[in-house]
N, C-alpha and C positions, 0 to 999 in steps of 0.2 A: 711542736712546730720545729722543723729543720732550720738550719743557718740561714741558709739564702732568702726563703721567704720573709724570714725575720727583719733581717736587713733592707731587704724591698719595703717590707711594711713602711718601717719605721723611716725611709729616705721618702717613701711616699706623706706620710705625716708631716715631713719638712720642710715638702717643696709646697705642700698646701697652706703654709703658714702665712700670716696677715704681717707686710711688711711694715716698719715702724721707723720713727722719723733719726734715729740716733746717730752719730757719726764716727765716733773712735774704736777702735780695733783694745779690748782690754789687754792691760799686765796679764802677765801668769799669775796666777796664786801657788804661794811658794809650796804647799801641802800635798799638791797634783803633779805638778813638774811644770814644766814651759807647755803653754795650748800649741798645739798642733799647726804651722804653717800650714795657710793652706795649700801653698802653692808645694807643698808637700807630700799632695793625699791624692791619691787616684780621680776624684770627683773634686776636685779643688774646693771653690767655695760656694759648690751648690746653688747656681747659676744665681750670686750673691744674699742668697739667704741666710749662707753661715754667717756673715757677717751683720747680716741685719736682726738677726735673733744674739749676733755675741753681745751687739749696741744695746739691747735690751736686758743683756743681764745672763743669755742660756748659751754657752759655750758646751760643744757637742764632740766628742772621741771615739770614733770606733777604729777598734785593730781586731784584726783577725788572725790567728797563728797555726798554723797547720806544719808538723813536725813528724820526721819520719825517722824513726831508729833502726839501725841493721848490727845484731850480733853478728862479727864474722870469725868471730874464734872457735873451733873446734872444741867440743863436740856442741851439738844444738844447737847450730844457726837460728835466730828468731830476729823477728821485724816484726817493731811496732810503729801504729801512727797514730797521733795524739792528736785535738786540735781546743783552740782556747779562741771566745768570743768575749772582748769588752766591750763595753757600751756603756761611755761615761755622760754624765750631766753637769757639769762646773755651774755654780750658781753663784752670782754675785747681789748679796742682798741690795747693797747702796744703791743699784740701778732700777732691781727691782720694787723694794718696797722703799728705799729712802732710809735704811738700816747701815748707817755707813760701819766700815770696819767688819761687817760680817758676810760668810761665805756659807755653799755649803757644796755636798757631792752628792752625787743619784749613781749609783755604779750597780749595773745587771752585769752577772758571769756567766758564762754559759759554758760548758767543756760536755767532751764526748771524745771516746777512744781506749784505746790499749794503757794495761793496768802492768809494768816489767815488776815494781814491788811485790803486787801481788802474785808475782811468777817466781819469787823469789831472786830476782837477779842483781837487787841491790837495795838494801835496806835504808838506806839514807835518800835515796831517787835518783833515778836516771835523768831525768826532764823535770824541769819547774811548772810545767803546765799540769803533770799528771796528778786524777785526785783518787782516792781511797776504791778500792771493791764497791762496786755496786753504788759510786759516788755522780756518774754522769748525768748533769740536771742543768737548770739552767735555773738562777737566784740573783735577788738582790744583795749583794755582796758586800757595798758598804751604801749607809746613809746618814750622813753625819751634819752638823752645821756648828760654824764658825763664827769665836765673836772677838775681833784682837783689839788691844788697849795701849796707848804708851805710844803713840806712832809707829805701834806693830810692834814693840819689843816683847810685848804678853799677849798671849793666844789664849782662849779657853774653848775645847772642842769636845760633843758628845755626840755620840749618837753608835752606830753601828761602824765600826772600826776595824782596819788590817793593820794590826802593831807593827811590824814589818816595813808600814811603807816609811816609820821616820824611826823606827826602833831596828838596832844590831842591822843596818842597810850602809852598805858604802859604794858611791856611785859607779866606779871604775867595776867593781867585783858585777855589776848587774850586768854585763856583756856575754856574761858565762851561763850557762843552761840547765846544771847542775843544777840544783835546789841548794845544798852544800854552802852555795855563794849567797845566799838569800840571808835564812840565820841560817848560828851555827846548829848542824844536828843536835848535840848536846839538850838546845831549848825547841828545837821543832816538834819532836812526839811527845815533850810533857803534858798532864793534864788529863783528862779524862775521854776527851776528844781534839789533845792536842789547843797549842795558847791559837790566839783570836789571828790569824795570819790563811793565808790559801792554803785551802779553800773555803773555807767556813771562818765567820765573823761572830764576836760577839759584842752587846751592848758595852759602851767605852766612856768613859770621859778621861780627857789629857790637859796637862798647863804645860804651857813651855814660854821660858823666856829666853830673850836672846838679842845679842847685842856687841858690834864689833867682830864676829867669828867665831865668838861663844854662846854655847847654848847649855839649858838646863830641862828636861824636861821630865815628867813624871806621869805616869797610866793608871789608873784602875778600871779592870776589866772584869766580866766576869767568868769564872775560875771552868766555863763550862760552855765552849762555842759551840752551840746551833742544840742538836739533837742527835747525840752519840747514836741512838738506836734509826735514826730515821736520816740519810746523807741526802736527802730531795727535796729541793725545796729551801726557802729560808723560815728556819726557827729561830722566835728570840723567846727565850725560857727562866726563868728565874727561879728553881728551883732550891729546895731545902737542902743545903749541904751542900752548893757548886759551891762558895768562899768566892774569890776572889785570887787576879793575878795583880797583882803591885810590879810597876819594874820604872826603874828611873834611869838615863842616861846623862851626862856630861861632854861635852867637847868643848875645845880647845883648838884658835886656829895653830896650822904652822906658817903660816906665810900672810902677810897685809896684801900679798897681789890681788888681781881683779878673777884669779881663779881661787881664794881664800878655800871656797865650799871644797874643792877637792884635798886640801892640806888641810886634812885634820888629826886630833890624838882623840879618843875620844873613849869612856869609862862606862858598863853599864854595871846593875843588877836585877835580879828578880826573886820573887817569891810569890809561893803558894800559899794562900791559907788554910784552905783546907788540908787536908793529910789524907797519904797514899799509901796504899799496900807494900813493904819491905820485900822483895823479889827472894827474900831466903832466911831473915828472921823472924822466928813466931813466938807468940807468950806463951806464958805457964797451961794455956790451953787448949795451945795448937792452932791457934789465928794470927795471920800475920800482923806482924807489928809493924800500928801506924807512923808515917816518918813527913815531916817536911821538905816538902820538894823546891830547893833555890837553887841557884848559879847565880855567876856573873860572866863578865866577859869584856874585851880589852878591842879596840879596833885603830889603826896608820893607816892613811892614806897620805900619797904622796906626790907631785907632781914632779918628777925626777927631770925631766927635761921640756921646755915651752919656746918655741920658735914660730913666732910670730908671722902673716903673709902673704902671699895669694894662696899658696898650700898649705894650711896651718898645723905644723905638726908639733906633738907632744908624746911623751912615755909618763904614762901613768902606772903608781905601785900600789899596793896595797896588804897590808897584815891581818889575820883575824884571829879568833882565837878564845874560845868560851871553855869554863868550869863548869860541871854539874854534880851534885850529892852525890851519883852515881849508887845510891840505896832503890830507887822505885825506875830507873829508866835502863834503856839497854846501854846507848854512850855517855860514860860521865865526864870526856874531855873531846874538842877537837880543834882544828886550827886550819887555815888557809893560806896560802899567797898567791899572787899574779902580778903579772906587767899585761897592761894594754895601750897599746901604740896606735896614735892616732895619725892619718895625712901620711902613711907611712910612704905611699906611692904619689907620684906626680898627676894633679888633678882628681885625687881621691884624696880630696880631706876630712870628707864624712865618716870614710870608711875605718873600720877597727878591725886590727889583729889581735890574739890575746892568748896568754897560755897561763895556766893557773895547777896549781897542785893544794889537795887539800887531805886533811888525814881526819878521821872517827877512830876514839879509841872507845872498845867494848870495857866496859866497865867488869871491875873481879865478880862482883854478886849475878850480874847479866852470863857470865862465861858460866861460871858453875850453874847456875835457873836453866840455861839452855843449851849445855853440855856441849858446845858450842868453844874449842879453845881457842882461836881467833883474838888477838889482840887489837891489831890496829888493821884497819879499815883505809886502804890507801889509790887514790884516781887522782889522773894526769888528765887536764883537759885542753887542748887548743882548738880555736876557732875565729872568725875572720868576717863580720861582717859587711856584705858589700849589697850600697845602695843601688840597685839597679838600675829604676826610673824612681819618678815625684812617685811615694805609696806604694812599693816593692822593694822589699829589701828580703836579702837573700842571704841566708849564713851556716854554712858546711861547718862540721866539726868531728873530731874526733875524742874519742876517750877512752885512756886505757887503766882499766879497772883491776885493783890487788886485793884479793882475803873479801868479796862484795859477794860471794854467794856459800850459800851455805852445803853445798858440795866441792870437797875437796878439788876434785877434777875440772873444776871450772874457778878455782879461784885466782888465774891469769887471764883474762878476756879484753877484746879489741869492739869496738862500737864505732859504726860511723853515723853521723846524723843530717838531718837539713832541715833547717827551719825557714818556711816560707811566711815573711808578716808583711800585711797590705792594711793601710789605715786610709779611710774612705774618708 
């Protein structure tokens, strides 16, 4: 089934839905982000039934992202166009069944489009939408629920999980388009199909506490998202020898202000249990030698400047910055930074500029395995968010890419992009 029918279908589902008596508009649930103003969204509020199903507990998100890349550097001009369909479900148990403190999420993905990794053009990804060869499906992506204790200062969460969305994530860096800014390279391709993050999810339980601006939180997932051999569709597999990924974070606020969440310091780690193939050590028998696969990593966000007003402007920063063994993967270090300035223009205070630079470094065992001498891995990104209307937002960008392909002759390259997202 194509996009648009999809969307038809399921707004037709909606509008046929049995109105019910409730009256309040919910909180966000801090796990998903802020629900969606409606007065936001292309179809507002669904000629009042979004809000009659929110009153009942089923709070509804669709964005669509349709993104266009233009190589313009010499030699090989190439243009790709990618696009990404969410479709969330926020459930609030208390309304529903009288389960107070528990939540849960219904998230279907949907993607279809041009593959630049798979063309060689950038080993870390050009675009955060795009998924693997042969990976364009449409899946349930995460399904999880929620049970919090302590006046919400403790959470316990299982189910079908994007580590990603509260694991090595810092709010300011998600403006960027890069993948790079998501996690660090370093922990994106570990694993056997890569950890539980886009595109593929796997089975999860998380605890996190937190309290004041500080949090503590910890995962176990399993060591083996979806079905390596089969990218269509959602698999959940429990097979003999995935292990397990462990990874726990810390933060720390920097600031009591009422923008705390974006001043943070914040600590992770991770680990593998199972063991992976050495990219260049083998034993006494000529099989490579099993190794464990961890990292950690380090993340600053900072709110540099906040001026309050009818045009609310602020400069937001951000550090990043992850270790890996660098025995079983290609990058065993990398790092990031940006500013993103907000309200930069008068009566644009939605809007965001933003320029970011981030580095991959190839790891010594990855360079010698792939003959391959390329050290570090280096792109410049700016881009500029602008809200057009309520449900159009439109965001041009550029990126200049160093040592990202594996032909000498193209390891300078210029990319322009445009990302069109419309949330219904």
């Amino acid at each position: 089934m194509t996009r648009r029918p999809l969307i038809f279908l399921l707004l037709g589902c909606i509008c046929s839905t049995s109105p019910s008596a409730a009256e309040n508009v919910p909180d966000a649930t801090a796990d998903i982000g802020s629900l969606p103003d409606y007065r936001d969204t292309l179809l507002g509020d669904w000629g009042g039934r979004r809000k009659v199903m929110s009153d009942a507990g089923y709070d509804w998100e669709i964005v669509y992202k349709l993104d266009l890349l233009c190589k313009v550097s010499p030699p090989g001009r190439k243009t790709y166009g990618l696009d990404n369909l969410d479709i969330k479900l926020a459930l609030d148990g208390e309304k529903i069944a009288g389960l107070k403190g528990s939540s849960g999420l219904l998230y279907v993905l949907s993607n279809r489009g041009g593959k630049p990794v798979a063309q060689g053009d950038h080993s870390a990804g050009l675009d955060n939408i795009e998924t693997p060869a042969g990976g364009n499906t449409t899946k349930l992506y995460q399904a999880w629920i929620q049970q919090t204790f302590l006046d919400e200062r403790l959470s316990i969460l299982a189910g079908l999980y994007d580590l990603n969305s509260e694991f090595y994530v810092t709010e300011s860096a998600s403006l960027f388009i890069q993948p790079v800014y998501g996690i660090g390279a370093e922990m994106a391709g570990t694993g056997q199909n890569g950890p539980s993050i886009f595109p593929t999810t796997s089975p999860a339980l998380r605890v996190k506490a937190e309290a004041a601006g500080y949090y503590l939180q910890a995962a176990t997932l399993d060591g083996v998202s979806g079905d390596p051999n089969n990218p269509h569709g959602t698999h959940v597999q429990f097979n003999r020898g995935d292990g397990a990924l462990n990874v726990i974070e810390g933060a720390m606020p920097l600031s009591a202000a009422e923008n705390a969440h974006d001043n943070k310091l914040a600590l992770g780690a991770w680990r593998y249990t199972a063991r992976f193939d050495d990219l260049i050590d083998v034993d006494s028998n000529g099989n490579p030698v099993k190794r464990v696969s961890h990292g950690y990593y380090a993340m600053l966000e900072k709110v540099l400047r906040y001026k309050p007003g009818s045009n609310e402007e602020s400069i937001n920063g951000f550090v990043r910055a992850g270790k890996a063994d660098g025995d079983t993967f290609q990058f065993d270090m990398s790092w990031s930074t940006g500013l993103v300035f907000s309200g930069l223009f008068a009566g644009r205070d939605r809007d965001q500029l933003g320029i970011a630079y981030a580095q991959e470094r190839n790891g010594e065992k990855w360079r010698v395995y792939s003959g391959n001498p390329v050290v570090f891995e280096k792109s410049l990104e700016l881009s500029y968010r602008y809200r057009a209307m309520p449900g159009l937002v439109l965001q041009p960008e550029v990126q200049y890419l160093i040592n990202h392909s594996s032909d000498p002759a193209q390891d300078k390259n210029w990319w322009l992009g445009m990302r069109f997202e419309t949330t219904f």
